[in-house]
C-alpha positions as CSV (number, residue, x, y, z in Angstrom):
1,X,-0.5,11.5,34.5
2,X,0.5,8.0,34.8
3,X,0.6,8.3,38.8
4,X,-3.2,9.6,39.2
5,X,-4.4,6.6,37.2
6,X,-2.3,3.6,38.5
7,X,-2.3,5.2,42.6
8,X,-5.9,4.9,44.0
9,X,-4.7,7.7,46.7
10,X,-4.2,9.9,43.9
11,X,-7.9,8.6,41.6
12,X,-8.9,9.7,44.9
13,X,-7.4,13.1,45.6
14,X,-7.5,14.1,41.6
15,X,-11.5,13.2,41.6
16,X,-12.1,15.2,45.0
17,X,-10.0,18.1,43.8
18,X,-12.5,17.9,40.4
19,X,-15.7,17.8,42.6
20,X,-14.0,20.8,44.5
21,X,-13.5,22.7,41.8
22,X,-16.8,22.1,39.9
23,X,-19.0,22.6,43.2
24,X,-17.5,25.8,44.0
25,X,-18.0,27.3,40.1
26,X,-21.9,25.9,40.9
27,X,-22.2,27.2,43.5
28,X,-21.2,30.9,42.8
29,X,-23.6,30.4,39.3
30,X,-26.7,29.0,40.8
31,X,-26.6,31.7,43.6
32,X,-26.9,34.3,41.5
33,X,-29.1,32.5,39.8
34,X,-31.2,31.7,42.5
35,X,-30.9,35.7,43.5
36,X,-32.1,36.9,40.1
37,X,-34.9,34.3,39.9
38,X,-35.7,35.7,43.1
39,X,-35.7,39.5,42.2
40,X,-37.5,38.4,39.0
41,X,-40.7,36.4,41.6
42,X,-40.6,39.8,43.8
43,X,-41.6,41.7,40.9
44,X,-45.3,40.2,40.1
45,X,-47.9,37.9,41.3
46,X,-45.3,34.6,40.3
47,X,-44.1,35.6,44.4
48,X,-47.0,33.9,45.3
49,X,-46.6,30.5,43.5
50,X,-42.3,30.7,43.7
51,X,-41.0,27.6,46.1
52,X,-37.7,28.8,47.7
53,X,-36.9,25.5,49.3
54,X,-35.5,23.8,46.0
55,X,-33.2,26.2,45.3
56,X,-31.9,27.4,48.6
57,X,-31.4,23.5,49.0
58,X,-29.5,23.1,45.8
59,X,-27.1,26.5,47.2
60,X,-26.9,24.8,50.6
61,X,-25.5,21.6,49.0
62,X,-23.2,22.9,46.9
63,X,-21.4,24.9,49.6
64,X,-21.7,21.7,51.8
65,X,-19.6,19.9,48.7
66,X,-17.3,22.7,48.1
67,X,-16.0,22.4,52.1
68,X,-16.1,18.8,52.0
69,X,-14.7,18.2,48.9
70,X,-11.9,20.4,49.8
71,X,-11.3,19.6,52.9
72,X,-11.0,15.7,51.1
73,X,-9.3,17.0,48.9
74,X,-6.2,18.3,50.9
75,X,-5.6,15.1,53.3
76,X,-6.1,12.5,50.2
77,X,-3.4,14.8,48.2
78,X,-1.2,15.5,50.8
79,X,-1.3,11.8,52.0
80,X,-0.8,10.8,48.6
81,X,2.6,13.2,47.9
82,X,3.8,12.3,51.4
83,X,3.8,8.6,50.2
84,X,5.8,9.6,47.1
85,X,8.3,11.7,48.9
86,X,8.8,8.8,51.5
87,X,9.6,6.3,48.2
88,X,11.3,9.1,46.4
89,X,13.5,10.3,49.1
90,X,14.9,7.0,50.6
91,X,15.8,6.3,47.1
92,X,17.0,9.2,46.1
93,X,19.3,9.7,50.1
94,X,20.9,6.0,49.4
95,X,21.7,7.0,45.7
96,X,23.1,10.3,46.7
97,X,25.4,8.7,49.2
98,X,27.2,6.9,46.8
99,X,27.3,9.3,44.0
100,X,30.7,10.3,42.7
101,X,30.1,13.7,43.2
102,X,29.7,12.9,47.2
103,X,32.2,10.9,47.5
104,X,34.6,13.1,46.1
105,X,34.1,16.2,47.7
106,X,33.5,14.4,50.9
107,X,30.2,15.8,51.4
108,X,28.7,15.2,55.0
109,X,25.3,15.7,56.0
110,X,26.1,18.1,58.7
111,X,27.1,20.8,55.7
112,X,24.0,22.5,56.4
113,X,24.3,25.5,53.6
114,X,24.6,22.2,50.7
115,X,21.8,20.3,52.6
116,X,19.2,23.1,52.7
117,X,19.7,23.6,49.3
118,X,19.4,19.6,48.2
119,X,16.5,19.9,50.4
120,X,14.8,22.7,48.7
121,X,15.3,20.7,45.8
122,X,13.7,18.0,47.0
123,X,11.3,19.6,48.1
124,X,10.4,21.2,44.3
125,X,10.3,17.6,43.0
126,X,8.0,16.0,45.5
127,X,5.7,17.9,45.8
128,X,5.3,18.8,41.8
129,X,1.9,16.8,41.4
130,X,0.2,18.5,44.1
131,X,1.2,22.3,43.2
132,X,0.8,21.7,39.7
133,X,-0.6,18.8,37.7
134,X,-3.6,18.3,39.9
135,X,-4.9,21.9,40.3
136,X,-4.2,22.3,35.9
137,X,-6.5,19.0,36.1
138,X,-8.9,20.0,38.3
139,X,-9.2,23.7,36.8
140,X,-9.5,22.2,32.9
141,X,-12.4,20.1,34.4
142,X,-13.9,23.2,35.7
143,X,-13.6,25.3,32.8
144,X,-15.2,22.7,30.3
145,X,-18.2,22.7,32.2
146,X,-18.6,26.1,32.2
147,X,-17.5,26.6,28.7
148,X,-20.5,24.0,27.6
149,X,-22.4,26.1,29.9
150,X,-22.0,29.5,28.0
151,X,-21.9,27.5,24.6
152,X,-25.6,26.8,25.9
153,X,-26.3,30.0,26.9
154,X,-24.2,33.1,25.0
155,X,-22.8,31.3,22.2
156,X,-21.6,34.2,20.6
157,X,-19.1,35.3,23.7
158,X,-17.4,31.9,23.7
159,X,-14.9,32.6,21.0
160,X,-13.7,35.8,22.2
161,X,-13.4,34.4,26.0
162,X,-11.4,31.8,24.6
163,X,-9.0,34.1,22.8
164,X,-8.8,36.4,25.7
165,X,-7.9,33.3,28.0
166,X,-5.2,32.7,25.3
167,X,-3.7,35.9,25.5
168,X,-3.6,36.7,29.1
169,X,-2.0,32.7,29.6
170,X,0.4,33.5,27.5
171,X,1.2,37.4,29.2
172,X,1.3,35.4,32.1
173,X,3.4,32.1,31.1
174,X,6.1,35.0,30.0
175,X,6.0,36.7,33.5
176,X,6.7,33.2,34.9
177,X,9.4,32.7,32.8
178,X,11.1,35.9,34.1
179,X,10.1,35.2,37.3
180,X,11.6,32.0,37.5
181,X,15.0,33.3,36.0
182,X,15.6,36.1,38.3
183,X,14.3,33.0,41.2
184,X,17.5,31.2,39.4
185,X,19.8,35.0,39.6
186,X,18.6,35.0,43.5
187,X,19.5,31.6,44.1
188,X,23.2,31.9,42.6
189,X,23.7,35.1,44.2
190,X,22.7,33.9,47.9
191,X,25.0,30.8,47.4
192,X,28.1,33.0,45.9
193,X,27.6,35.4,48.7
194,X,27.2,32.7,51.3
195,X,30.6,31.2,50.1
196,X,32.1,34.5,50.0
197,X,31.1,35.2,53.4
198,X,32.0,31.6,55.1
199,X,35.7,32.3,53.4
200,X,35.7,36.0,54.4
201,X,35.6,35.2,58.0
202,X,37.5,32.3,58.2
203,X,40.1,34.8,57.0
204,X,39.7,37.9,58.6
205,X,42.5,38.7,60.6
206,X,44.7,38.2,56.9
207,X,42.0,41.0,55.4
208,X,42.7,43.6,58.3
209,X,45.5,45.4,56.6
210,X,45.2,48.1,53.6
211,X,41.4,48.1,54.2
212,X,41.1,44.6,51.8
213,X,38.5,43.4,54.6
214,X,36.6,46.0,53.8
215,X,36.5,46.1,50.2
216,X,36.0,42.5,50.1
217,X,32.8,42.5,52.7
218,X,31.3,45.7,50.7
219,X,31.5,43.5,47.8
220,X,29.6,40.5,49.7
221,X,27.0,42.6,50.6
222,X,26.3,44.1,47.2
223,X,25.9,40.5,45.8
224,X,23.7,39.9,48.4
225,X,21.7,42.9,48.0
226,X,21.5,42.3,44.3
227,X,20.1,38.8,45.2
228,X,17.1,40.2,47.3
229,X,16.6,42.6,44.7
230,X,16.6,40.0,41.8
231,X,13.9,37.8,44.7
232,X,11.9,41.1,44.9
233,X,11.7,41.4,41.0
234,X,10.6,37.8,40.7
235,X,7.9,38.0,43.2
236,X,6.6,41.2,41.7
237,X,6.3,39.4,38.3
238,X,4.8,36.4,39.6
239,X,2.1,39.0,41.1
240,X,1.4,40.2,38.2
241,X,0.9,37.5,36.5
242,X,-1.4,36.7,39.6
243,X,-3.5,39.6,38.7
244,X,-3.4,39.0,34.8
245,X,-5.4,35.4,35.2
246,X,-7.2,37.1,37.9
247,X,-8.8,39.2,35.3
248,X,-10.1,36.3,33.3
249,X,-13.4,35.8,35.0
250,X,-14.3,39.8,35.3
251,X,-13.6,40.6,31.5
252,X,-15.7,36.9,30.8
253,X,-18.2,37.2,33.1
254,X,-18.9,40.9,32.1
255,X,-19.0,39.9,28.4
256,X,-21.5,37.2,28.4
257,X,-24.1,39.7,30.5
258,X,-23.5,42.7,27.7
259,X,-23.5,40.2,25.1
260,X,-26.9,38.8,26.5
261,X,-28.2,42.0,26.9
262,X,-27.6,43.3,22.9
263,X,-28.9,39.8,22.0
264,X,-32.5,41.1,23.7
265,X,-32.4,38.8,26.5
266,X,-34.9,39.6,29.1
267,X,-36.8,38.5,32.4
268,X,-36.4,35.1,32.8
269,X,-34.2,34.2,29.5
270,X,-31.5,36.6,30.9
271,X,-31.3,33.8,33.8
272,X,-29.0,31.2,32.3
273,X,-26.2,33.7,30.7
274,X,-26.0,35.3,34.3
275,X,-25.4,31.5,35.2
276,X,-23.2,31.4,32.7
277,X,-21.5,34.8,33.2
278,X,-20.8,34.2,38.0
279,X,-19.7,30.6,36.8
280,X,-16.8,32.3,35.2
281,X,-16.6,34.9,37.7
282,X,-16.0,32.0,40.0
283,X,-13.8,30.2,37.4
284,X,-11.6,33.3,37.7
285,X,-10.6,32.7,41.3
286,X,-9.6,29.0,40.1
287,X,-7.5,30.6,37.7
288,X,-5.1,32.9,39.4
289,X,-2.9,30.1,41.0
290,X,-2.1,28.6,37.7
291,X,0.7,31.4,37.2
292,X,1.9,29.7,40.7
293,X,1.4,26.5,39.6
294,X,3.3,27.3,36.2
295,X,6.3,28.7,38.4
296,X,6.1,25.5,40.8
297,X,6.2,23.3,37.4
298,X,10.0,25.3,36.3
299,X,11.4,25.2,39.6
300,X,10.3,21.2,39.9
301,X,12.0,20.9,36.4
302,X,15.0,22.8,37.0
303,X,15.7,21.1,40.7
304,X,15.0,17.7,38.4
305,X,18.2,18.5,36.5
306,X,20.3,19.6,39.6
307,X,19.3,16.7,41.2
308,X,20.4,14.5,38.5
309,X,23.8,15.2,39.4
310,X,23.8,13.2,42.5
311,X,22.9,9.9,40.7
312,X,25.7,7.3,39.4
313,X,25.0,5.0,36.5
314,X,23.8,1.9,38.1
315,X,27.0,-0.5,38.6
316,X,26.5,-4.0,39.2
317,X,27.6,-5.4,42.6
318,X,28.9,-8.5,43.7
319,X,26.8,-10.0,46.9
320,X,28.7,-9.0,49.7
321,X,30.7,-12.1,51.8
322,X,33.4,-12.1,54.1
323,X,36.2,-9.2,53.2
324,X,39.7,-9.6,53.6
325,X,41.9,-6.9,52.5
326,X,45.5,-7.0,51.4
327,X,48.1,-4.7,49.7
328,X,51.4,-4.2,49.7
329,X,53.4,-0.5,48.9
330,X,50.1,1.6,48.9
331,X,51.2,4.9,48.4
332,X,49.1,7.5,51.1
333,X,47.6,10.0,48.7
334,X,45.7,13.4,50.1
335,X,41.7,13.6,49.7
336,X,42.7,15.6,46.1
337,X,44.7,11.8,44.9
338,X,48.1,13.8,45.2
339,X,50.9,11.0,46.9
340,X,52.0,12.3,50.4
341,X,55.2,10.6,50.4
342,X,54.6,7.3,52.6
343,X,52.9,3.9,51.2
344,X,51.6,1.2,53.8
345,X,51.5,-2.7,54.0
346,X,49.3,-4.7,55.9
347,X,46.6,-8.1,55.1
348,X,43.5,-7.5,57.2
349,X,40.5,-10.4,57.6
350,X,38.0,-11.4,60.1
351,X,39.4,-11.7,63.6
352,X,42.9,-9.9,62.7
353,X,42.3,-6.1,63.2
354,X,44.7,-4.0,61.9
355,X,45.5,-0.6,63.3
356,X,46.9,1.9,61.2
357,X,49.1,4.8,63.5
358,X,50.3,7.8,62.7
359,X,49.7,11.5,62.5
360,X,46.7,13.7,61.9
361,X,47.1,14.8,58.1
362,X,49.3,11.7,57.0
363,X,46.5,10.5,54.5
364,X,44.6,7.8,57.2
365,X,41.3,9.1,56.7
366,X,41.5,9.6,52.8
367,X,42.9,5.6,53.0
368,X,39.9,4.7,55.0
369,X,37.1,6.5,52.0
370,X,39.3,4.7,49.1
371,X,38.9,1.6,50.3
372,X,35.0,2.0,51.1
373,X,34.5,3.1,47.8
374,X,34.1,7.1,48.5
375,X,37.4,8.1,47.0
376,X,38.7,6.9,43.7
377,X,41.0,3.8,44.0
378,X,44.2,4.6,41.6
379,X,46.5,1.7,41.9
380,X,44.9,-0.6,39.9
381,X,41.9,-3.0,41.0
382,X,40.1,-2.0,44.2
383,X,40.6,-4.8,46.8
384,X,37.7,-5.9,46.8
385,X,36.6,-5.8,43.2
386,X,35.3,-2.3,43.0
387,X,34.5,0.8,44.1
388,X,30.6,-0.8,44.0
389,X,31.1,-3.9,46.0
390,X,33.4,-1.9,48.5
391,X,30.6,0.2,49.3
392,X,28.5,-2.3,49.7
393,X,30.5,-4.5,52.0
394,X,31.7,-1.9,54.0
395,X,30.4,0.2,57.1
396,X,32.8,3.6,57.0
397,X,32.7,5.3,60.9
398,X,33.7,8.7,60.3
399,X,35.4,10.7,63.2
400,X,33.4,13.8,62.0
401,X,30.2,12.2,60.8
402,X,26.9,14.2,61.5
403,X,23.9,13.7,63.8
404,X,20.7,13.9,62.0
405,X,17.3,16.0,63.2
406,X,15.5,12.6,64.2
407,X,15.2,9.7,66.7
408,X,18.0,8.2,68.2
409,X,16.6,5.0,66.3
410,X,16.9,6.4,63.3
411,X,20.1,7.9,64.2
412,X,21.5,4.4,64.6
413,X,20.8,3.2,61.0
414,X,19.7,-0.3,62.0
415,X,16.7,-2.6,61.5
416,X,17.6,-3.9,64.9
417,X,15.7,-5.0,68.0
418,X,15.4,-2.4,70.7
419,X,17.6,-4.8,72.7
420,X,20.0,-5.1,70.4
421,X,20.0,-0.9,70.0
422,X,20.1,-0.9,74.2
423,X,23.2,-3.4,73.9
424,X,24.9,-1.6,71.4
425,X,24.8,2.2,73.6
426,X,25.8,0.2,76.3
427,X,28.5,-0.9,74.2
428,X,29.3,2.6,73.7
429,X,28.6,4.0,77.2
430,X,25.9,6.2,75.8
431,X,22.9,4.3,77.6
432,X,22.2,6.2,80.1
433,X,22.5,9.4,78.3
434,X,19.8,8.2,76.0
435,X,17.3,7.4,78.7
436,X,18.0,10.9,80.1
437,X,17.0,12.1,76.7
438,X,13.9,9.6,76.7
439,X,14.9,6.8,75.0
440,X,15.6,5.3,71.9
441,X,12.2,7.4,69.9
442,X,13.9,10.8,71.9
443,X,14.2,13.1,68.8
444,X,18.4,14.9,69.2
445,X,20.3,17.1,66.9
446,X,23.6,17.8,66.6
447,X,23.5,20.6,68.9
448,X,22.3,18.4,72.0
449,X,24.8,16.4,72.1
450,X,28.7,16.5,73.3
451,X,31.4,15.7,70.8
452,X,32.1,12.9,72.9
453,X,28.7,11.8,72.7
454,X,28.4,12.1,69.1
455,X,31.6,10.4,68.6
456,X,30.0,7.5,70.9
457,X,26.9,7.7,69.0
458,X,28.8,7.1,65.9
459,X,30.3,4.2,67.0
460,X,27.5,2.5,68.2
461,X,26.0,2.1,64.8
462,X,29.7,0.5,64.0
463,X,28.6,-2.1,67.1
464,X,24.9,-2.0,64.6
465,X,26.7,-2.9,61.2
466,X,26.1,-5.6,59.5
467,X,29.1,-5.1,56.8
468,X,31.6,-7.5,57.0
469,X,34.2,-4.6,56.5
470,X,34.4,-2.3,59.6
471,X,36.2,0.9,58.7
472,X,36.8,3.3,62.1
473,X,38.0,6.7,61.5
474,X,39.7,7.9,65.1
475,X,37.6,5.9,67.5
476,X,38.9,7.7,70.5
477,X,38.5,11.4,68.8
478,X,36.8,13.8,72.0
479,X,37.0,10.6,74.1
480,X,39.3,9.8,78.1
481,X,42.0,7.6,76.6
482,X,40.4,5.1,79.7
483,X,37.1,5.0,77.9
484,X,38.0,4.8,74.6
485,X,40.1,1.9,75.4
486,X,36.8,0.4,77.1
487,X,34.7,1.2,74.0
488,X,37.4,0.1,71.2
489,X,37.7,-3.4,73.1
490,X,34.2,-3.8,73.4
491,X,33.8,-2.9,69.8
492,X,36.3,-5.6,69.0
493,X,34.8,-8.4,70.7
494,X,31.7,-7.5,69.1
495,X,32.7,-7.4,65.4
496,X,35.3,-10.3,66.0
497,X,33.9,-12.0,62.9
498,X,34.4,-9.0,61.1
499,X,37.4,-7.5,58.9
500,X,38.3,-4.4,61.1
501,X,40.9,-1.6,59.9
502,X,41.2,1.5,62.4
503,X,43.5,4.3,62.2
504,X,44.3,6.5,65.2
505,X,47.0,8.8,66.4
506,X,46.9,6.9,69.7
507,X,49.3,3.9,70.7
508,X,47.4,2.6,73.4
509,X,44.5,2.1,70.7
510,X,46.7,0.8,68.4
511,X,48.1,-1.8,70.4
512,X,44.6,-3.2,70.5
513,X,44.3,-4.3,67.0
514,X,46.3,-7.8,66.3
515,X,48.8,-5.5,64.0
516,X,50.0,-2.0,63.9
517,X,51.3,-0.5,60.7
518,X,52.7,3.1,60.6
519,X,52.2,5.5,58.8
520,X,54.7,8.5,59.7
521,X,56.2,10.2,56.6
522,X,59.7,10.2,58.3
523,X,61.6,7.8,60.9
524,X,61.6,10.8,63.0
525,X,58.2,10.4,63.1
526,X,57.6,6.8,63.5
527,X,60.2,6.4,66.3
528,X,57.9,9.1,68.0
């Protein structure tokens, strides 16, 4: 409630929404009205003396309000929510990046089955004021006024609206509730069988014998199939619940006319309780998406609390300077902290890049996410302070790190000049490219490009860093040897004031770095 008072886009969307509401419960009241008054003129010599123009005004107005007020209505709200999910999603991306829970399972963006479903949750959060507070706000409004109206009118049918209103919210709040947890059955199901799936096939050919791959698939699909069915139950009851708030203007607006009628109400005093009795006819219609609204309002909560999950305990951070990093006997441990057998020794500092060589799967890549703070640092203090400060000081270019759905500026991850962006493809021979694709505001995806150009993509935001720590996971990965000698130089010059620590599988990258430290598990190995 806060938001609507201290955001002027939302005063504005939440009064619009009020007017909405208000003018299209008028509007449905004072037509009939207007039609009854009418009927009432046609019947005698008052024909002759009844002005139409007032009241067909009055009706012509409203409606005008109604679609104008609507129509406001929608862009102020959705303009106002879009703001918030702008605010709310930067913070909450840059938060989720460092959270423990990221860092350790070495989530990546380009894990589309985990991102969807962060997304969705998202999604719930953002857009929580707009599917539910204001349309409970603007509804109450609505059903005051007409509430005074029928206080005015048919007192006696108040009371027994109200309790009816009672009953059916709370027959609906309880199919909401079981909607929402057979949403929350559906939602487990998809992901188990999803995960079931992605291990079955990645495994088939070990399934084929004694008809295991069978079994196992049958089993996948009856999880699944009992997912849809538990999203098919939820729906249903979110219908009826639909149909139950529905209800509430029909049963109100049908008691205030009987009501009016036993109370001898004739002529022209019958013509404010049928006022009264299409207002809530037309209050009815407002009604129905509450049971939506209430189902928005659990799923907002419960993707609050997932969501939660992704957010560390602030940790103070030093300011960032110049990084130098030195150790001596660091055991190589595997993503899961288990020791591999090998430790390392090196001192790395601005215009000294080491290079660390060695195999694939010899714990290079897990070294690289300790010391930027991803992974947990277990031999005492982190180099350079903690886990905090080494994120903050360090740029971490991952051999396998994704290309997002957006602009190859935004894809680059730098405030820079669009000269400075143009130097930096250069750079990475991915210029030209870029201008095939239309420039730097060209919207890519993973899909579009090569993994070569990915992997020069990636390292062009390394060229774009301003950390003093560069961290370069395989720069030549899906690369000519030629050109990522080319690039890897390049990048060097660049970032000479810069700590750099690369590790490849390739001497001729190695022996570009000032030092080369090995990091083969046996001699046999690091003769090799």
């Amino acid at each position: 409630m806060t938001a609507f008072i201290d955001d002027r886009r939302w005063r504005a969307a939440l009064v619009l929404a009020g007017l909405s509401a208000l003018s299209g419960v008028l509007l449905v009241g004072v037509s009939a009205w207007f039609l009854g008054a009418v009927a009432l003129a046609g019947l005698g010599p008052a024909a002759y003396a009844f002005s139409f123009h007032h009241p067909a005004a009055i009706v012509r107005l409203l409606a005008l309000l109604r679609t104008g007020t609507k129509y406001g209505e929608r862009i102020a709200g959705h303009a106002a929510a879009l703001r918030d999910q702008t605010r709310h999603r930067g913070r909450l991306f840059r938060r989720m990046a460092g959270a423990e829970e990221s860092r350790a399972a070495g989530w990546q963006l380009a894990r589309a089955d985990r991102l969807q479903s962060f997304l969705d949750e998202v999604e719930a959060v953002d857009f929580a004021r707009l599917r539910v507070v204001m349309p409970v706000l603007a509804i109450t409004g609505a059903g005051l006024l007409v509430a005074v109206l029928t206080a005015f009118t048919v007192p006696l049918a108040l009371p027994t609206i109200l309790g009816q209103g009672a009953l059916l919210l709370f027959a609906a709040e309880r199919l909401c509730a079981e909607a929402d947890i057979r949403a929350r059955k559906a939602e487990a199901g998809r992901r188990e069988a999803g995960e079931r799936l992605g291990q079955q096939l990645s495994g088939l050919v070990s399934l084929e014998g004694g008809g295991e791959r069978t079994l196992r698939l049958g089993e996948t699909a009856r999880i699944s199939r009992a997912a849809e069915s538990a999203a098919a139950a939820g729906r249903a009851r979110l219908g009826a619940a639909d149909a139950l708030l529905s209800a509430l203007g029909p049963l109100a607006a049908a008691l205030v006319l009987v009501l009016s009628q036993i109370g001898g109400m004739r002529g022209e005093a019958l013509l404010p309780a049928v006022l009264a009795a299409f207002s809530w006819l037309a209050l009815g219609e407002l009604i129905a998406p509450l049971a939506r609204a209430s189902f928005a309002r659990r799923s907002a909560r419960r993707a609050g609390e997932a969501l939660s999950v992704w957010v560390d305990d602030d940790e103070e951070v030093s300011p960032a300077g110049p990084a130098e990093i030195a150790v001596s006997g660091l055991p190589l441990r595997d993503p899961q902290g288990h020791a591999l057998g090998s430790s390392v020794t090196f001192a790395a500092r601005p215009g000294h890049p080491v290079a660390l060589l060695g195999p694939s799967g010899c714990g290079k890549t897990t070294l690289l996410k300790r010391l930027a703070g991803w992974l947990p640092w277990q031999e005492g203090p982190h180099p350079l302070g903690s886990a905090a400060n080494a994120r903050a000081a360090s740029h971490l270019s991952l051999h396998d790190a994704a290309v997002l759905d957006a602009t190859v500026r935004d894809n680059l991850f730098s405030a820079a000049s669009g000269e400075e962006l143009w130097r930096a493809l250069e750079a990475a021979e991915l210029a030209e490219r870029i201008r095939e694709a239309g420039g730097l505001d060209a919207r890519i995806t993973q899909d579009m490009l090569s993994l070569g150009e990915a992997r020069r993509l990636v390292l062009a935001r390394a060229c774009l860093s301003a950390a003093p720590l560069i961290l370069l996971d395989e720069p030549g990965e899906h690369l000519r040897i030629d050109q990522a000698e080319r690039i890897l130089r390049r990048l060097l010059e660049r970032l000479s004031d810069r700590t750099i620590l690369l590790v490849t599988h390739e001497r001729r990258l190695a022996a570009l770095a000032a030092t080369t430290v090995h990091t083969a598990t046996t001699r046999g190995e690091r003769e090799r």
